[in-house]
N, C-alpha and C positions, 0 to 999 in steps of 0.2 A: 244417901237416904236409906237405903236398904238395910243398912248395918244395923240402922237406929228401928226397923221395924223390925228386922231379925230378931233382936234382943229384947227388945217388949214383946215380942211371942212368945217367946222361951220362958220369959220371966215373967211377966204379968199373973199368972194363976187365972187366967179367964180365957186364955187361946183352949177352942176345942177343935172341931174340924174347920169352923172357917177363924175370921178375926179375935173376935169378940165370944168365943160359944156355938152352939152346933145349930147357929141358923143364920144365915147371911147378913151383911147389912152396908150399913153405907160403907164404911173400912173398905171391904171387901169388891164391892163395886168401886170403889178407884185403886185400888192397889192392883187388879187385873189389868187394867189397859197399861200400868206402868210395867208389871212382866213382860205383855205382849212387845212391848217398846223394847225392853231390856234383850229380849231375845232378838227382836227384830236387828238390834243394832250388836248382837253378838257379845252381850256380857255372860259372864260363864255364874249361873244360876246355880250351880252345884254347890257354890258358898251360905247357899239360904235354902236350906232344908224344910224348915218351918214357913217362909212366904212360899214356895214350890209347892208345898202341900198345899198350901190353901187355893192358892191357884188351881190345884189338878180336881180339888174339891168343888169348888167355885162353877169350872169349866164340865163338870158333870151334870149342873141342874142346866134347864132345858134353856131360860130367860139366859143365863149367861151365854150358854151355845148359840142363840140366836142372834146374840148382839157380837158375837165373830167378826173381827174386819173382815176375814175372808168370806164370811156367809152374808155380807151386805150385798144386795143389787149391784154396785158400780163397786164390788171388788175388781183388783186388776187378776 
């Protein structure tokens, strides 16, 4: 699946800093828990350049910071 969002970033003409343009949206709110997953389970993330970035984007406004697995109450 990644491949196929890789290459609609690249190419769509409407990726700006997140999904869709330079302000979040749903895209973007589920494509992060699928990174977190992807790292979690050790896929090498270096081949998605453009989902990476959104991610790191994403992971800078505060709502995504706080929705963290690791920042939940009953993280281990």
């Amino acid at each position: 699946g990644f491949e196929g969002i890789e290459k609609t970033l690249a190419g769509d003409g409407k990726a700006g800093t997140f999904c869709h343009g330079d302000t979040p949206g749903l895209a973007d709110a589920c494509l992060v828990p699928q990174v977190f997953n992807a790292r979690r389970f050790k896929i090498d993330m270096g081949k998605y350049p453009k989902i990476s970035a959104v991610d790191a984007a994403c992971l800078k406004l505060p709502a995504f910071d706080k929705a963290r697995p690791e920042n939940q109450p009953d993280a281990e």
